[in-house]
PDB file of N, H, CA, C and O in Angstrom:
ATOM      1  N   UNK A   1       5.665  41.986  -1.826  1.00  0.00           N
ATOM      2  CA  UNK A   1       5.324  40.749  -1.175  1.00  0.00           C
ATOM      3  C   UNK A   1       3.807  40.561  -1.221  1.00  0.00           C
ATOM      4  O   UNK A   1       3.063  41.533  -1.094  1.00  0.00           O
ATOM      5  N   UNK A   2       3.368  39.395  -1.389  1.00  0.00           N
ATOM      6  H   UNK A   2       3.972  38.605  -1.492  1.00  0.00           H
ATOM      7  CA  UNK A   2       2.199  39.025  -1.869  1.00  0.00           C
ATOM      8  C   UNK A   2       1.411  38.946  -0.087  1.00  0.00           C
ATOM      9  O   UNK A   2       2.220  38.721   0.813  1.00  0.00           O
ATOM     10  N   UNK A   3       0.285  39.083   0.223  1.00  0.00           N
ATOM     11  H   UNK A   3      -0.373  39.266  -0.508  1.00  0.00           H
ATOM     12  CA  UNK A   3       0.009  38.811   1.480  1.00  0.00           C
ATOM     13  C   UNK A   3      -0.760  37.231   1.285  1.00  0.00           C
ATOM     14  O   UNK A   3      -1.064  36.730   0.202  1.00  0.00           O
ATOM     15  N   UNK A   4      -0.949  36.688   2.504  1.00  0.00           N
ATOM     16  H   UNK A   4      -0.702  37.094   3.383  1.00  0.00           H
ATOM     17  CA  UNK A   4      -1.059  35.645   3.144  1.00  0.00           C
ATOM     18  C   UNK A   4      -2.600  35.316   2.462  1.00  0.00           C
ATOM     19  O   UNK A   4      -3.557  35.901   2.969  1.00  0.00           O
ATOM     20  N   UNK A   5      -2.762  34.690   1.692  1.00  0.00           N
ATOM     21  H   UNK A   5      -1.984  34.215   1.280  1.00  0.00           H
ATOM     22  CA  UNK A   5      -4.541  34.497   1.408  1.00  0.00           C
ATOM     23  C   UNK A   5      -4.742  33.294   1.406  1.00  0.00           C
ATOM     24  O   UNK A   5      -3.991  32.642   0.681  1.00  0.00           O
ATOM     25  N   UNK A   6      -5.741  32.584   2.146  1.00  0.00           N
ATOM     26  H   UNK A   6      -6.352  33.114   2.735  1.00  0.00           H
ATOM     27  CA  UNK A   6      -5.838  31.427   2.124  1.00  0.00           C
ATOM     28  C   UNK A   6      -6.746  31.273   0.658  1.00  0.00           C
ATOM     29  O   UNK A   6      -7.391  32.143   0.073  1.00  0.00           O
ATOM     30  N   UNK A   7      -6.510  29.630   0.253  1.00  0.00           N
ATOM     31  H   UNK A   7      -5.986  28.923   0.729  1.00  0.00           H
ATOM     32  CA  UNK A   7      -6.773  29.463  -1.004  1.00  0.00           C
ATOM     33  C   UNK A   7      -8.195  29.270  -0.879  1.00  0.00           C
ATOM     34  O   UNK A   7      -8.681  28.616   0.044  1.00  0.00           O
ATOM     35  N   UNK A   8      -9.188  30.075  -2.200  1.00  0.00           N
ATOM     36  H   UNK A   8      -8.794  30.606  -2.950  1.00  0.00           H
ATOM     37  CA  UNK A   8     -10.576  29.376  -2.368  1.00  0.00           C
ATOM     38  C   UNK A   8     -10.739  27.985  -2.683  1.00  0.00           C
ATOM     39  O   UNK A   8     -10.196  27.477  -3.664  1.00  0.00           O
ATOM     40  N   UNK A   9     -11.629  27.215  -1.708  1.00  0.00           N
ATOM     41  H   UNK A   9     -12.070  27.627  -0.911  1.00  0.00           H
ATOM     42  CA  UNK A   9     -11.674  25.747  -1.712  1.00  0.00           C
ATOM     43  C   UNK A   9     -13.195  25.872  -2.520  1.00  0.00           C
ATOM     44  O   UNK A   9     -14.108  26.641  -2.221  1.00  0.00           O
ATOM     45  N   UNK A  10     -13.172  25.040  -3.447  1.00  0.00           N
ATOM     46  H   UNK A  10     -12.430  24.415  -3.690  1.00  0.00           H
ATOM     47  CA  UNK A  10     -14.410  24.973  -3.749  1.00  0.00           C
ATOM     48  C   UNK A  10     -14.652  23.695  -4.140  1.00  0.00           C
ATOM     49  O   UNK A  10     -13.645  23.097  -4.519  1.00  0.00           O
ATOM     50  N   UNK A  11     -16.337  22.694  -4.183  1.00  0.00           N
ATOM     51  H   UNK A  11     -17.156  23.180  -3.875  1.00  0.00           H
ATOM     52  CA  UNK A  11     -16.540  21.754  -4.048  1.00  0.00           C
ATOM     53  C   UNK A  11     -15.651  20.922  -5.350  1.00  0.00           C
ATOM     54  O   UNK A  11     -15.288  19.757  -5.187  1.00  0.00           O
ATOM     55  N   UNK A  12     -15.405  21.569  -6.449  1.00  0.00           N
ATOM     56  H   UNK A  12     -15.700  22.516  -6.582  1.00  0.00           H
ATOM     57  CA  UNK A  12     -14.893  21.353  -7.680  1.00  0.00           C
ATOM     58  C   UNK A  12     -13.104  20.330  -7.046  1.00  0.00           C
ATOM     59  O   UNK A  12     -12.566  19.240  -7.238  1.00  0.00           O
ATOM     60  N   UNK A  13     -12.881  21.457  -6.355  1.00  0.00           N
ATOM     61  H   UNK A  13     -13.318  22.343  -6.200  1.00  0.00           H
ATOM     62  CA  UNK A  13     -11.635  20.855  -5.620  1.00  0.00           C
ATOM     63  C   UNK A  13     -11.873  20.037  -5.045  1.00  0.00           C
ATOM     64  O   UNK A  13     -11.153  19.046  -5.171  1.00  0.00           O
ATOM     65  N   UNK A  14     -12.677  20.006  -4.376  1.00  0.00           N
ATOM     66  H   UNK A  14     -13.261  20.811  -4.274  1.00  0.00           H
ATOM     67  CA  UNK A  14     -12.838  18.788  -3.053  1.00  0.00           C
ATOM     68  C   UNK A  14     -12.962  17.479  -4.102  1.00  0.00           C
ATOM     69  O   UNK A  14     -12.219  16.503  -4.000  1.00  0.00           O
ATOM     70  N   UNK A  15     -13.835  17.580  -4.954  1.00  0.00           N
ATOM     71  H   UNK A  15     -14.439  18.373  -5.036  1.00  0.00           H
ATOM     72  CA  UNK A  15     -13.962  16.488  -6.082  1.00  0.00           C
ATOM     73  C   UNK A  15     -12.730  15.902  -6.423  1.00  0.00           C
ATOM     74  O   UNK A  15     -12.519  14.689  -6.439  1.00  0.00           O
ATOM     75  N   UNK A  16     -11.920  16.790  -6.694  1.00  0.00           N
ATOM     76  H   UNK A  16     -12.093  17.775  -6.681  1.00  0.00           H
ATOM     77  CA  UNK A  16     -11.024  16.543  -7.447  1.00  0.00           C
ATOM     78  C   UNK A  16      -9.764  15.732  -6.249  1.00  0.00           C
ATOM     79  O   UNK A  16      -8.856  14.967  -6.573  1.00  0.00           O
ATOM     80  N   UNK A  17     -10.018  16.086  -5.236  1.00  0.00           N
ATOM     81  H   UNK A  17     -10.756  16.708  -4.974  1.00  0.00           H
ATOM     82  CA  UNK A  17      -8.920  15.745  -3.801  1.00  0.00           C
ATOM     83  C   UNK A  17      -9.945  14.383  -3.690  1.00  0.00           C
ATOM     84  O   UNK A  17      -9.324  13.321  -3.734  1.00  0.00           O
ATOM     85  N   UNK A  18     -11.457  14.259  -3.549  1.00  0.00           N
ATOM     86  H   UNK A  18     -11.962  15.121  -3.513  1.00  0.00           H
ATOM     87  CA  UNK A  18     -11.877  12.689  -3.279  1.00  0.00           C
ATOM     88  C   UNK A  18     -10.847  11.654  -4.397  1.00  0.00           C
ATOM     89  O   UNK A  18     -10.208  10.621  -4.194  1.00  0.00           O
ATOM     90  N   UNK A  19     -11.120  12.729  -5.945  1.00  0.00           N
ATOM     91  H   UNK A  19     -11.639  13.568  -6.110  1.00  0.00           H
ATOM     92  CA  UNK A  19     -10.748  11.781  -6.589  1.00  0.00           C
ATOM     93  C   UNK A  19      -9.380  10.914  -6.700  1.00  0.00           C
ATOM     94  O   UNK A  19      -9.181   9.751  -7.049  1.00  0.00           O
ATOM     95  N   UNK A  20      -8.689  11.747  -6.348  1.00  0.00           N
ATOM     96  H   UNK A  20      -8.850  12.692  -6.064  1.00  0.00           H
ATOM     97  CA  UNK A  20      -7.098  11.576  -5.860  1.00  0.00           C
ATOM     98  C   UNK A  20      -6.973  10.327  -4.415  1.00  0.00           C
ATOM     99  O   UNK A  20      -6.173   9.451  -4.086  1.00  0.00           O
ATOM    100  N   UNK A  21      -7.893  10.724  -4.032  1.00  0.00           N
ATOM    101  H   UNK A  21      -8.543  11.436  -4.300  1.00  0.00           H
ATOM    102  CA  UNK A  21      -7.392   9.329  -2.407  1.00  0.00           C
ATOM    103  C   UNK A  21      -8.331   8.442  -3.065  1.00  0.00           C
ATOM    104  O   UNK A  21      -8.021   7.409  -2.471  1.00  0.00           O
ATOM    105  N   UNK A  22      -9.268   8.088  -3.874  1.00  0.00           N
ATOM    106  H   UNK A  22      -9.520   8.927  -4.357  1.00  0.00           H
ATOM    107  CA  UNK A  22      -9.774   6.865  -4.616  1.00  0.00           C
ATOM    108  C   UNK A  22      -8.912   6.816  -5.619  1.00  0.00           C
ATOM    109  O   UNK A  22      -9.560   5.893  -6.114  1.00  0.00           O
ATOM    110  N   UNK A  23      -7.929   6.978  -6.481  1.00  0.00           N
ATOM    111  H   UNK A  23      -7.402   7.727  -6.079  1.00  0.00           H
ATOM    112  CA  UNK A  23      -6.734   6.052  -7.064  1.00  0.00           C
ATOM    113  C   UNK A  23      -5.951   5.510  -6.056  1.00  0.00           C
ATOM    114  O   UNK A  23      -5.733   4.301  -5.967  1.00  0.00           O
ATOM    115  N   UNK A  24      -5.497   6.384  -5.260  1.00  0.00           N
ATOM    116  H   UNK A  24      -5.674   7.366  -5.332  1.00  0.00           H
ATOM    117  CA  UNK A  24      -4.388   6.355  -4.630  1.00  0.00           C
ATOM    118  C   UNK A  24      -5.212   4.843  -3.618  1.00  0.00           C
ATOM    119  O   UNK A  24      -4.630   3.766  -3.487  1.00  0.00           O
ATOM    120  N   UNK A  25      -6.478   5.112  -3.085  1.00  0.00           N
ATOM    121  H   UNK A  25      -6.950   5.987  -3.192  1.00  0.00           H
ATOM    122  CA  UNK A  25      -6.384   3.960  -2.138  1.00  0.00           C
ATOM    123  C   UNK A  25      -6.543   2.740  -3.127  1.00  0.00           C
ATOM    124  O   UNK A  25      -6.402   1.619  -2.636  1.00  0.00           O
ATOM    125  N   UNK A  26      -6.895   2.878  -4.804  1.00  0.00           N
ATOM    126  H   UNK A  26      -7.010   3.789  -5.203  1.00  0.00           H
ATOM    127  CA  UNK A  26      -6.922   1.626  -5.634  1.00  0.00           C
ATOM    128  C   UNK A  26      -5.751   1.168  -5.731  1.00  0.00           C
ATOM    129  O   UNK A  26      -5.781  -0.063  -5.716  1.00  0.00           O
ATOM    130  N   UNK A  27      -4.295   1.760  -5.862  1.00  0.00           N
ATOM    131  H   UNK A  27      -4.271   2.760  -5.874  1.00  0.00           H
ATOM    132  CA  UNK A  27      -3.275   1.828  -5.703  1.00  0.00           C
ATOM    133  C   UNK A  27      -2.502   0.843  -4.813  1.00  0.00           C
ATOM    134  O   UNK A  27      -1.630   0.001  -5.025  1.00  0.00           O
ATOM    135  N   UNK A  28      -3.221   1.317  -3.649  1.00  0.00           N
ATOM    136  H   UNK A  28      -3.930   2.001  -3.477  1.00  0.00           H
ATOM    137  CA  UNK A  28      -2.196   0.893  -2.330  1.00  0.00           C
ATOM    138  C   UNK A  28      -3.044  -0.781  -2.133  1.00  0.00           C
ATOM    139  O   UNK A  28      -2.550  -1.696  -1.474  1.00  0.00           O
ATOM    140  N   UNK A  29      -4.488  -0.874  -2.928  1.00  0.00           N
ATOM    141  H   UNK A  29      -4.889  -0.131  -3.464  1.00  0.00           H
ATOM    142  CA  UNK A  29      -4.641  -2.430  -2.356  1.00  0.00           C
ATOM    143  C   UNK A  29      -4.642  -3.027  -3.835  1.00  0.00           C
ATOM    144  O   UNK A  29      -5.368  -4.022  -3.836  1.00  0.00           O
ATOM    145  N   UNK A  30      -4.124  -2.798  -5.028  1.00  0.00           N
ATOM    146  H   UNK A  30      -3.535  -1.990  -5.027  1.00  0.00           H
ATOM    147  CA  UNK A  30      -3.466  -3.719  -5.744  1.00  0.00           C
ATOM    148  C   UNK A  30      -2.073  -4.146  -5.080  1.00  0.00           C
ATOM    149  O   UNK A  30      -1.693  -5.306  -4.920  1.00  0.00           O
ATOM    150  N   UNK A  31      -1.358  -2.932  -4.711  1.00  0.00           N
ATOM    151  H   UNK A  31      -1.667  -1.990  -4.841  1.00  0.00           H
ATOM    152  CA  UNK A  31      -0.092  -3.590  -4.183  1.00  0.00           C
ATOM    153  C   UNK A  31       0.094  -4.243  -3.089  1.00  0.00           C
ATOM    154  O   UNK A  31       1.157  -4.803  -2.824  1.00  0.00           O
ATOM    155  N   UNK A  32      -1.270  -4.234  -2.088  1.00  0.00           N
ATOM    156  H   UNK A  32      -2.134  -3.779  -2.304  1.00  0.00           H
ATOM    157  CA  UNK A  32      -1.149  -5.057  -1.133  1.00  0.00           C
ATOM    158  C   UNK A  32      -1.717  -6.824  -1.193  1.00  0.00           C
ATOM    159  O   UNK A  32      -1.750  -7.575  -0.218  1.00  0.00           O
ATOM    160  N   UNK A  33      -2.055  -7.115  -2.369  1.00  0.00           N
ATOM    161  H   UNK A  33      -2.029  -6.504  -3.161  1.00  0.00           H
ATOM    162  CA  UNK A  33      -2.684  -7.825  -3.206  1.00  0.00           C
ATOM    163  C   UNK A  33      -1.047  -8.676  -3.201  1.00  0.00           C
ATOM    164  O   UNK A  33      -0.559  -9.591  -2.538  1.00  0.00           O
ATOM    165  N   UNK A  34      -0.656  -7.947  -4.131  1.00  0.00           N
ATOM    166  H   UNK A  34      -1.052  -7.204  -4.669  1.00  0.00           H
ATOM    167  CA  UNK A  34       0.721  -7.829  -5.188  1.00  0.00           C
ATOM    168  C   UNK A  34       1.644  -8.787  -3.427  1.00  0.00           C
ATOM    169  O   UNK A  34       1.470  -9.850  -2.832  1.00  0.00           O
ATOM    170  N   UNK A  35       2.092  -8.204  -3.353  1.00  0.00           N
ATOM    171  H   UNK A  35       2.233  -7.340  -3.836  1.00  0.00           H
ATOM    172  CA  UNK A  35       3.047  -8.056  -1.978  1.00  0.00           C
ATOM    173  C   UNK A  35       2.285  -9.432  -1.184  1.00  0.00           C
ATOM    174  O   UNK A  35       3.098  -9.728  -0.309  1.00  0.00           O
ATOM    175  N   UNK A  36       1.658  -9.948  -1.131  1.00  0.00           N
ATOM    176  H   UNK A  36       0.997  -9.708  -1.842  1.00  0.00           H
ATOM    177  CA  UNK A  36       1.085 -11.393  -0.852  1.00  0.00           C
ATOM    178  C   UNK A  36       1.287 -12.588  -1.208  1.00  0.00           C
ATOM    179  O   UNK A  36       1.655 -13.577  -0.574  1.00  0.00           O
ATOM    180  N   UNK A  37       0.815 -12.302  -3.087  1.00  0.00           N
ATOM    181  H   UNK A  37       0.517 -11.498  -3.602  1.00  0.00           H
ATOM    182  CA  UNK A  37       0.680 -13.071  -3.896  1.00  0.00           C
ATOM    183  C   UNK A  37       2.358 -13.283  -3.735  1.00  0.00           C
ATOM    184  O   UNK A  37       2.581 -14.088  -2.831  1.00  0.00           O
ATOM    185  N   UNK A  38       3.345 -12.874  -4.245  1.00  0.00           N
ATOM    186  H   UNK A  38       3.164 -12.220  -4.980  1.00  0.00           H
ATOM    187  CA  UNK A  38       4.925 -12.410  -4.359  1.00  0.00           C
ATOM    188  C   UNK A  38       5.743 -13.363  -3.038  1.00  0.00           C
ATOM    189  O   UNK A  38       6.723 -14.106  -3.087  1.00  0.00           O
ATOM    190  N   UNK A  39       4.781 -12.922  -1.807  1.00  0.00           N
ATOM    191  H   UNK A  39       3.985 -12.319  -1.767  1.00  0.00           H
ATOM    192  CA  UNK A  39       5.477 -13.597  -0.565  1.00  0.00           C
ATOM    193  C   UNK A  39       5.317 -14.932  -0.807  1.00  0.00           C
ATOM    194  O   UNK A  39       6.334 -15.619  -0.702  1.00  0.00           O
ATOM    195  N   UNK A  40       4.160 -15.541  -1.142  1.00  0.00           N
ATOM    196  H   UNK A  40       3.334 -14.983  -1.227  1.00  0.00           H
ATOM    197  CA  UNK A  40       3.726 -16.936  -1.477  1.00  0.00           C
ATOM    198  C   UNK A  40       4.488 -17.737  -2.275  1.00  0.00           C
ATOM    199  O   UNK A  40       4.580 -18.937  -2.016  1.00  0.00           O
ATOM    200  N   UNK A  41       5.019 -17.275  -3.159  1.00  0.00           N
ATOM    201  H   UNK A  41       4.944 -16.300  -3.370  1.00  0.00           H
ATOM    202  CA  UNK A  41       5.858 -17.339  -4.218  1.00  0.00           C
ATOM    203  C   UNK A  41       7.286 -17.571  -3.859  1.00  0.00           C
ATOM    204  O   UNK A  41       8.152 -18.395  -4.153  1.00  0.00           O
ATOM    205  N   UNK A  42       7.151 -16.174  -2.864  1.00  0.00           N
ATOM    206  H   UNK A  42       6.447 -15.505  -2.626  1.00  0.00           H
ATOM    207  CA  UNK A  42       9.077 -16.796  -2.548  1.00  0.00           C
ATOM    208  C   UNK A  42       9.309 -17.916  -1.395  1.00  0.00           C
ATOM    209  O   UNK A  42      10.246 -18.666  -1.120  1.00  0.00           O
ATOM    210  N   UNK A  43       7.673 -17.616  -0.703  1.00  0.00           N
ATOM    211  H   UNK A  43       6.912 -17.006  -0.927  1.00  0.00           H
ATOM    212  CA  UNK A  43       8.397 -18.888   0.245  1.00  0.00           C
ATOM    213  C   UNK A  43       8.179 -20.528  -0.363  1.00  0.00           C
ATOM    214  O   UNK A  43       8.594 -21.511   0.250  1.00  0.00           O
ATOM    215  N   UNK A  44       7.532 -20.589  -1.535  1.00  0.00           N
ATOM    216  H   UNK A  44       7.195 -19.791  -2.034  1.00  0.00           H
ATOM    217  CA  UNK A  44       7.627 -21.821  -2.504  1.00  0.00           C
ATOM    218  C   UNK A  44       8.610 -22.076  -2.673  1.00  0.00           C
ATOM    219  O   UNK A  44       8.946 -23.258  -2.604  1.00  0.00           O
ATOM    220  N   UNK A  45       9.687 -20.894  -3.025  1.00  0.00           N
ATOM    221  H   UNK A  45       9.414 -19.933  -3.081  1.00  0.00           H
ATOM    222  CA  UNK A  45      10.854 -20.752  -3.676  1.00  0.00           C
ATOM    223  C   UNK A  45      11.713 -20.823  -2.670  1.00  0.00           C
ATOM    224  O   UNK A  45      12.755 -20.317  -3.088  1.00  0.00           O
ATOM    225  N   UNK A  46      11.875 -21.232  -1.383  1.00  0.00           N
ATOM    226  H   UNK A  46      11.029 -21.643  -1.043  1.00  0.00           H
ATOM    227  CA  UNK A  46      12.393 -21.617  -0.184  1.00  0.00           C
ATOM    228  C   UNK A  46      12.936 -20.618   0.603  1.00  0.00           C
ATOM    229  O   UNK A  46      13.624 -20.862   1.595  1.00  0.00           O
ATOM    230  N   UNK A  47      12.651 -19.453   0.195  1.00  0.00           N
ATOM    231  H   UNK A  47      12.092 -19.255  -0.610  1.00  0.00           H
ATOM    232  CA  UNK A  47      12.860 -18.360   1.159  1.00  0.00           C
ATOM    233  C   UNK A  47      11.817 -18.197   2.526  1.00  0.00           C
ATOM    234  O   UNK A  47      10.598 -18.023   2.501  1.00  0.00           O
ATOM    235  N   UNK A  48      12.512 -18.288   3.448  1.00  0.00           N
ATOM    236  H   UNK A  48      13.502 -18.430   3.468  1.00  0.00           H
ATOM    237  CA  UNK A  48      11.781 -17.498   5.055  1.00  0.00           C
ATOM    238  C   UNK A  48      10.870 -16.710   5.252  1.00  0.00           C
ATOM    239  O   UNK A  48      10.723 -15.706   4.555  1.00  0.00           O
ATOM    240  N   UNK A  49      10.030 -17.046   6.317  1.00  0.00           N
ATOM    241  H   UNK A  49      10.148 -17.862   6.884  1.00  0.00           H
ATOM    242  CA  UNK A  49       9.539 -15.511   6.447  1.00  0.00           C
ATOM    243  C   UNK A  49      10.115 -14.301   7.072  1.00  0.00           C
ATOM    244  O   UNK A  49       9.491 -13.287   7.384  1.00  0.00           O
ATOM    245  N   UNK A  50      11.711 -14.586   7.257  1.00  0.00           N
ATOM    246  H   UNK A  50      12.218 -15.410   7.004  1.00  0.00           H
ATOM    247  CA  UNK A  50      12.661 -13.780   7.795  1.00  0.00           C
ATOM    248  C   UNK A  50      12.913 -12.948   6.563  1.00  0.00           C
ATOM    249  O   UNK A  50      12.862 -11.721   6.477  1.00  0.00           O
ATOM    250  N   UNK A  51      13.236 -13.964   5.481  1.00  0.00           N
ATOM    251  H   UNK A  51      13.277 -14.960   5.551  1.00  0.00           H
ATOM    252  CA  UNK A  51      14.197 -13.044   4.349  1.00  0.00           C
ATOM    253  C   UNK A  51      13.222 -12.726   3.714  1.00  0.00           C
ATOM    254  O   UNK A  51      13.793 -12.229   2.743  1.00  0.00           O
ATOM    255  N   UNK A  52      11.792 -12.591   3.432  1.00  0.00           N
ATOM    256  H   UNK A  52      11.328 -12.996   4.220  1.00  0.00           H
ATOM    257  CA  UNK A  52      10.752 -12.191   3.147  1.00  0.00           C
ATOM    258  C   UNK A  52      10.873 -10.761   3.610  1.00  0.00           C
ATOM    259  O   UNK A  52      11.078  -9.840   2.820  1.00  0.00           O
ATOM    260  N   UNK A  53      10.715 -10.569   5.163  1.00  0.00           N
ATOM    261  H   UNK A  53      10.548 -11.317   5.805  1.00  0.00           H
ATOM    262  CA  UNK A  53      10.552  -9.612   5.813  1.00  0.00           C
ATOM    263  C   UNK A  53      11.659  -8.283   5.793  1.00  0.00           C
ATOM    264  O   UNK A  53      11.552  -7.064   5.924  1.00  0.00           O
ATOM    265  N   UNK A  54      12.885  -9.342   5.527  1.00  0.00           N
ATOM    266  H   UNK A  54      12.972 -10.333   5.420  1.00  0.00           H
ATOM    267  CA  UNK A  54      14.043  -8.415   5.384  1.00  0.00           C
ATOM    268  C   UNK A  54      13.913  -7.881   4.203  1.00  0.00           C
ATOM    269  O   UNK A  54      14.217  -6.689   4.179  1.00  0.00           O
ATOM    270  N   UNK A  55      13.448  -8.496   2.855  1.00  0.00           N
ATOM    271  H   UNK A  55      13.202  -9.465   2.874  1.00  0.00           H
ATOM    272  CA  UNK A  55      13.464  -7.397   1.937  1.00  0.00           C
ATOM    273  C   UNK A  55      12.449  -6.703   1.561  1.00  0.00           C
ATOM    274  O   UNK A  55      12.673  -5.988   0.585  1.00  0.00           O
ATOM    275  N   UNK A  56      11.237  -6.655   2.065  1.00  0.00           N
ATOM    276  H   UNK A  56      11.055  -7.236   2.858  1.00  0.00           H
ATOM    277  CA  UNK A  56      10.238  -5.969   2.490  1.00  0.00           C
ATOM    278  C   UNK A  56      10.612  -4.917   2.983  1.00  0.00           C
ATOM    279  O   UNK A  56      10.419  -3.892   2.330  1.00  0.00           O
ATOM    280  N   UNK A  57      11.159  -4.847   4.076  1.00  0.00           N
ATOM    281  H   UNK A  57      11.316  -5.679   4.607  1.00  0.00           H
ATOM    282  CA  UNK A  57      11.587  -4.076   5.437  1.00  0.00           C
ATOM    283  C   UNK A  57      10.251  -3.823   6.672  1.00  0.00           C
ATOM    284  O   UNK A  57       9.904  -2.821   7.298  1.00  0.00           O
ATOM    285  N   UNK A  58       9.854  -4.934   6.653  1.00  0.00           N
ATOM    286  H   UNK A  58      10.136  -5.748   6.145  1.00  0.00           H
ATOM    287  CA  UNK A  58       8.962  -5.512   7.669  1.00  0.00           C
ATOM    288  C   UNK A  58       9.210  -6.702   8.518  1.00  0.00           C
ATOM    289  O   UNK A  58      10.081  -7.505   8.181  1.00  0.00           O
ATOM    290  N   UNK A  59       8.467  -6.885   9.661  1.00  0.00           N
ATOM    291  H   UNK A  59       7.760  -6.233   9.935  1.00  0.00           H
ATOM    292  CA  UNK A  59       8.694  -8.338  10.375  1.00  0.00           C
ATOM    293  C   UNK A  59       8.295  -9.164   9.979  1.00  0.00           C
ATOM    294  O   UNK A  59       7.651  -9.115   8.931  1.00  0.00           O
ATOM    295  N   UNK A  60       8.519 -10.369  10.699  1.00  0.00           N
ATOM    296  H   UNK A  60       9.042 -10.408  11.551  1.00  0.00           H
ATOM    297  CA  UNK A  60       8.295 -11.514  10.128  1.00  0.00           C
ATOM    298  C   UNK A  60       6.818 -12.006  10.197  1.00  0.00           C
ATOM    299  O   UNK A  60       6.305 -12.739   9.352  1.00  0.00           O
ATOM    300  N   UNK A  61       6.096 -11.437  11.481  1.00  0.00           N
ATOM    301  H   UNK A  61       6.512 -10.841  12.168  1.00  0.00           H
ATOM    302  CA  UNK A  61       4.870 -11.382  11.513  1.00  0.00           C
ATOM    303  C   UNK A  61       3.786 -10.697  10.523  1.00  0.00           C
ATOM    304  O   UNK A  61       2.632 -10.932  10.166  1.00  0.00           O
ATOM    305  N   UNK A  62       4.694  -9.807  10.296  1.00  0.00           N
ATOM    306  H   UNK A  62       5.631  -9.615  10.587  1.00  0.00           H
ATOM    307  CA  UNK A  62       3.682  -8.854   9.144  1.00  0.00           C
ATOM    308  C   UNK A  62       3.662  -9.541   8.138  1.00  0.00           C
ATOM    309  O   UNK A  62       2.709  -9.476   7.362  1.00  0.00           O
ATOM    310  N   UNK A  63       4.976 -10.555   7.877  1.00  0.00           N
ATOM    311  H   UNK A  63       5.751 -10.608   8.507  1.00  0.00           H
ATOM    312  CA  UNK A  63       4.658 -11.412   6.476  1.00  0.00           C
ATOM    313  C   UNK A  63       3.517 -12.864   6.708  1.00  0.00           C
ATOM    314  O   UNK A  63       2.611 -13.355   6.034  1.00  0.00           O
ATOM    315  N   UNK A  64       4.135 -13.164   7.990  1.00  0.00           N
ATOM    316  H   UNK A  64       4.872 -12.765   8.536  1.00  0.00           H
ATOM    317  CA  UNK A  64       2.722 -14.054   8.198  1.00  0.00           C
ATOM    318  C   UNK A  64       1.327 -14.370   7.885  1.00  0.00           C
ATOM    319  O   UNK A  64       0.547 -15.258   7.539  1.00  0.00           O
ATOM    320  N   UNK A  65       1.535 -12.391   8.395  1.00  0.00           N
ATOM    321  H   UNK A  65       2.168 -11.670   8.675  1.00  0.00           H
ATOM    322  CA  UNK A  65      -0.106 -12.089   7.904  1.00  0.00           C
ATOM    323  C   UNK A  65      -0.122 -11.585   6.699  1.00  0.00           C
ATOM    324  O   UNK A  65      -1.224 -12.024   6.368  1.00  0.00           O
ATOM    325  N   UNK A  66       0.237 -11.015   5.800  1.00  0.00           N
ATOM    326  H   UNK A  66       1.132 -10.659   6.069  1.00  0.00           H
ATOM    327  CA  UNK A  66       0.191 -10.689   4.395  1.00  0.00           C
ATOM    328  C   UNK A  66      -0.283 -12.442   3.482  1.00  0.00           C
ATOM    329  O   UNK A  66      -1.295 -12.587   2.796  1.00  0.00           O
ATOM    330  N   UNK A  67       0.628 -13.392   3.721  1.00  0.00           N
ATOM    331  H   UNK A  67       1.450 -13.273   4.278  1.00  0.00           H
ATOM    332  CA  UNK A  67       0.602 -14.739   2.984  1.00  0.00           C
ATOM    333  C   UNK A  67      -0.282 -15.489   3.787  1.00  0.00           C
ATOM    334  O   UNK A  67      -0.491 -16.634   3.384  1.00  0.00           O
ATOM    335  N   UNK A  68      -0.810 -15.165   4.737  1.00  0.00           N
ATOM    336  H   UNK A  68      -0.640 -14.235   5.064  1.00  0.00           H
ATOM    337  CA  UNK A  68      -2.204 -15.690   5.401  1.00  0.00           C
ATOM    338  C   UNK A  68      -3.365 -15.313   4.942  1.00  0.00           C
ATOM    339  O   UNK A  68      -4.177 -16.120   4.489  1.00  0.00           O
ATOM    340  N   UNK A  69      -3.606 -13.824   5.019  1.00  0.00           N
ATOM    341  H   UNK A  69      -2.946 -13.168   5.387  1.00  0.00           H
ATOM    342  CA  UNK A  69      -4.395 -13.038   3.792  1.00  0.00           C
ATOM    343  C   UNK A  69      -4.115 -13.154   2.108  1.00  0.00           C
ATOM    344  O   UNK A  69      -4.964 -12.969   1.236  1.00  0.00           O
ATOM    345  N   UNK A  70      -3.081 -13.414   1.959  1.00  0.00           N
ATOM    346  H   UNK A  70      -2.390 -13.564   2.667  1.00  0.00           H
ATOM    347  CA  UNK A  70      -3.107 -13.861   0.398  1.00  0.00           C
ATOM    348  C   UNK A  70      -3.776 -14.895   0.066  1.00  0.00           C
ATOM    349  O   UNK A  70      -4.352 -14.981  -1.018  1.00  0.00           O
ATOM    350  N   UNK A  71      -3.783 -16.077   1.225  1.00  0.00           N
ATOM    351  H   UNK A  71      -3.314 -16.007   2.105  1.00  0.00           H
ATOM    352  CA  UNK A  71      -4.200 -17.514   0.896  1.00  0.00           C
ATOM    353  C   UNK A  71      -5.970 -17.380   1.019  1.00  0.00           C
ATOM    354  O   UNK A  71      -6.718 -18.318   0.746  1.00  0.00           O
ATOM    355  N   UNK A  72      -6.378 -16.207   1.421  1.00  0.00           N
ATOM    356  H   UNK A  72      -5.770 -15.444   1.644  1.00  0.00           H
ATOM    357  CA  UNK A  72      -8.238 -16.531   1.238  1.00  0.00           C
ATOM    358  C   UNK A  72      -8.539 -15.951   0.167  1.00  0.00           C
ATOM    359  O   UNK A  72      -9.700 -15.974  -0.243  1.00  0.00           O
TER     360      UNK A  72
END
C-alpha cells in the first residue's frame, strides 16, 4: 500500500488550473450569450416565458432576465 502523500503543487500547475477556469469561464459566458439570444428567438416564435423556462429548467423570471440582458 502506497502511503498518503499529498501531491507537489507547483506554480507550473497552478498555471495550468488558472488556465482551465479561463476556458471554462469563456465557456460558460458564450453560452450565457447563446441561451438569451435563443430565448429571444423563441419568444418571436410565440413561445412563453413559461415554456422557455420549462425547457431550460429554470423560472420564468430567470428567463425574463436572460432576454432582458440579451436585449442590451
Amino acid at each position: 500500500m502506497l502511503p498518503d502523500a499529498a501531491p507537489t503543487v507547483t506554480s507550473d500547475h497552478k498555471a495550468i488550473a488558472r488556465t482551465f477556469l479561463q476556458f471554462a469561464n469563456a465557456d460558460y459566458q458564450r453560452i450565457r450569450n447563446l441561451r438569451g439570444y435563443y430565448a429571444k428567438i423563441a419568444r418571436q416564435h410565440g413561445l412563453t416565458n413559461q415554456d422557455i423556462a420549462d425547457e431550460y429548467g429554470i423560472t420564468e423570471a430567470a428567463v425574463r432576465a436572460i432576454i432582458k440582458r440579451a436585449a442590451k
